[in-house]
Every structure is written in structure tokens, then in C-alpha cells.
N, C-alpha and C positions, 0 to 999 in steps of 0.2 A: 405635564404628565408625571406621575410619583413612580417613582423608583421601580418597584413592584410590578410597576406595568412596561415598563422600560426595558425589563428584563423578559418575563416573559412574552413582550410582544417582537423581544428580538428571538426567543426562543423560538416563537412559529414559526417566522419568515429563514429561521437557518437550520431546519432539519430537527428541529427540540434539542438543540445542546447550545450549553453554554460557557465559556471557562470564566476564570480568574481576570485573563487577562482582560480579556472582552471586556467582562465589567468594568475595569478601570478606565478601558478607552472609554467608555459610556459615561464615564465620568460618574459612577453609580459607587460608594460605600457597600463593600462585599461582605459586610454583618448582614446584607438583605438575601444574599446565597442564604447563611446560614440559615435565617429568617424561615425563607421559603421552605428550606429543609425540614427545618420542626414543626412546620406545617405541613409538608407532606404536599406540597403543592410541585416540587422538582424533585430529585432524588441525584445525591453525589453519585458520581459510580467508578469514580477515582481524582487523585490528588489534584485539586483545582477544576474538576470536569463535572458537571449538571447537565440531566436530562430529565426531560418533562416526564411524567409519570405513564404515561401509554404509548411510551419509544420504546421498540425493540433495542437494546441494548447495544452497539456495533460495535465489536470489540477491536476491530482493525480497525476503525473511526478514533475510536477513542484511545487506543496506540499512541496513532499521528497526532492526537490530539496535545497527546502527555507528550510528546518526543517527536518533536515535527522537525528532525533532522532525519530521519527513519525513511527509509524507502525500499518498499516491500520486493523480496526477490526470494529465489529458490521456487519449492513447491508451490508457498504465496502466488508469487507471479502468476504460475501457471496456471493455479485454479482460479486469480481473478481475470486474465487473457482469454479465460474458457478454454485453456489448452491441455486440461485433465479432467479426466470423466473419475477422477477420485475427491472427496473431501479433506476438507482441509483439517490436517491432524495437527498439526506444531507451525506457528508463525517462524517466518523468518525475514530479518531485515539487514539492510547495510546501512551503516553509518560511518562518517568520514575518517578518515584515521585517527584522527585528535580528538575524536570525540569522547568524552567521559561516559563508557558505558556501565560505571560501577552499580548504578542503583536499575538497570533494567535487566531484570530474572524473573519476565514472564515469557520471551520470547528467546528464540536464536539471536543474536547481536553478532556482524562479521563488520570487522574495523576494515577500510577498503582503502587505496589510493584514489585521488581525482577522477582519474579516466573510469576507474569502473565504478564510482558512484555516479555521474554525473552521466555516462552514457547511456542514448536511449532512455531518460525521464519522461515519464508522464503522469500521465492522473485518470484511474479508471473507476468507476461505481462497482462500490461493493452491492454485494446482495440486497441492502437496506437503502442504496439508494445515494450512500454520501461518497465522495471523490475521495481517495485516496493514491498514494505516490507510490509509483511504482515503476516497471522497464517496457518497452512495448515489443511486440510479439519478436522483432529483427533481435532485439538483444535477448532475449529470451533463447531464442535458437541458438546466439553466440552461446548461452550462460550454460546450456544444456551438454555441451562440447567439450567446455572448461572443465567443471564436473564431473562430468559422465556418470552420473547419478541414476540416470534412468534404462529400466531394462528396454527388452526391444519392443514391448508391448504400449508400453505410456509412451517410448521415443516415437514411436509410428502415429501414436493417436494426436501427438504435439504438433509433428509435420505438418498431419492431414489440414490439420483444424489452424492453421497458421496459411498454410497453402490457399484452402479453402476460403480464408478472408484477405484475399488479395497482399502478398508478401511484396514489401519495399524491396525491390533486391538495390538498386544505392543503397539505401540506410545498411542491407544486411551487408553489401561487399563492402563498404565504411565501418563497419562493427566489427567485421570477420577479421578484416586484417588490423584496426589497433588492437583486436584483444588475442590474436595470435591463432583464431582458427581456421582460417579460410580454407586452407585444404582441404579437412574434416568438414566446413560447409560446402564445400563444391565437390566435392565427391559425392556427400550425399543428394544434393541439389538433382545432380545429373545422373544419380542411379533412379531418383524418384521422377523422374519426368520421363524415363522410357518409358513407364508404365500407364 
């Protein structure tokens, strides 16, 4: 199989992207990216990242892609948890404390300690379809507490729609109290279940 084909037949099989590194695993000469390029047969759409030409663009895909130390939280979370009935206006991620955020000013970047990057990881489908890293609903709840970011209108719609998809309460009473809010989650837990 040449090269060319190599690449784009791994492009099909992986959502139509492909990086830098990939190709090197492939054991492929990445003069065939550029190649492709000036043929118009992929299209870069950032620093070592290629997408086949009739891919909706993922821009939270291709994030992780460029910075796969990145794990989507804040508003992010919420709209990909389906826990906001608003659109997603400004990314936002955490990345480890030591990480070098110099060169990333497309998004929010918040330097984090272990316990609050690493708690509650997962990986959810964006819009388009591709897995990306993010918190799951229990940490989400914590994160909304921590902040208090939201008025009572979005905080009410986050509950419902968390509630509504079966809530871990382990995971959230394990979240609530390393990240310091269990009160403020069982207060609200137990005002929302009168009802």
C-alpha cells in the first residue's frame, strides 16, 4: 500500500483527521500531509492536524487534538453533559499545573492541581460525533458549587437534566467532599427531592 493510501484510508476509519504524529507511527514521510494538501485532497486546519475535505470541522476535537493534555470543564462541560439549554460561547479547559500554557490563546486555559484535574474524567461525543475529555455529570455538580457561576435559572436546568439521567450519588458524595462541597450538594440534593 503507498503512502497516500495509508493515510487516507486511516483517515476514514478515524472520523477524517489525522495528525503529525499518527503519521510517524504509520511509519509514513509527512512531506505526503503536505503533499495531500496542495492537492486539496485533505486540508490542515491546525498545527500538525488534517481533515478530509467534507469533515465538519470539530473545533473541540481538534483542541484535544493539538493539546491532549486539555480536559474540557466550565460552560464546555455543561453543554457537552447536555446540562445547558444555552450554546457554547467561549471554550474552556484545565490542564495540570506544570503544564506550559504559553502558546494556547484560543480558549480559557485554568492550571489545576491533581485532584481537580483528574477527578470525574471521562470522554463524551461532541456534536460531530468525535470523543472528547471531559468531567462527568457528579463532577460537574461539584464544579457548579465551587464557582457559583450560574444564576438560578441555568443552576435549576443543570440539576433537572443530571437528576433526570440517573445521578451516581457515591461518585457525587466522593466528589462533594474531596472538593469541599458537600453541604452546598446536600442541601440542595434534599430541597430538590421534596419536590
Amino acid at each position: 500500500m503507498g503512502y497516500v493510501n495509508k493515510i487516507l484510508e486511516y483517515m476514514q476509519k478515524n472520523q477524517g483527521y489525522i495528525t503529525n504524529k499518527i503519521t510517524k507511527e504509520l511509519n509514513v514521510p509527512t512531506i505526503y500531509l503536505t503533499r495531500l494538501t496542495k492537492s486539496k485532497e485533505i486540508i490542515k486546519v491546525n498545527r500538525g492536524i488534517y481533515v478530509l475535505p467534507h469533515i465538519f470541522e470539530d473545533d473541540l476535537y481538534i483542541y484535544y487534538l493539538r493539546y491532549n493534555r486539555i480536559i474540557y470543564t466550565g460552560n464546555t462541560t455543561l453543554v457537552l453533559n447536555g446540562m445547558s439549554n444555552q450554546s457554547l460561547k467561549s471554550i474552556e479547559a484545565n490542564v495540570p499545573h506544570n503544564y506550559n500554557t504559553h502558546r494556547i490563546n484560543s480558549f480559557i486555559v485554568n492550571r489545576v492541581n491533581d485532584l481537580q484535574y483528574n477527578l470525574g474524567k471521562t470522554y463524551i461525543e461532541t456534536e460531530f460525533g468525535n470523543k472528547v475529555p471531559t468531567y462527568n455529570k457528579e463532577r460537574v455538580l461539584c464544579d457548579i458549587f465551587i464557582t457559583d457561576s450560574l444564576d438560578n435559572q441555568a443552576l435549576n436546568y443543570a440539576i433537572k437534566v443530571a437528576r433526570d439521567n440517573t445521578i451516581n450519588f457515591e461518585y457525587l458524595y466522593d466528589y462533594s467532599k474531596q472538593l469541599n462541597v458537600y453541604e452546598k450538594i446536600r442541601f440542595l440534593l434534599e430541597i430538590n427531592y421534596e419536590y
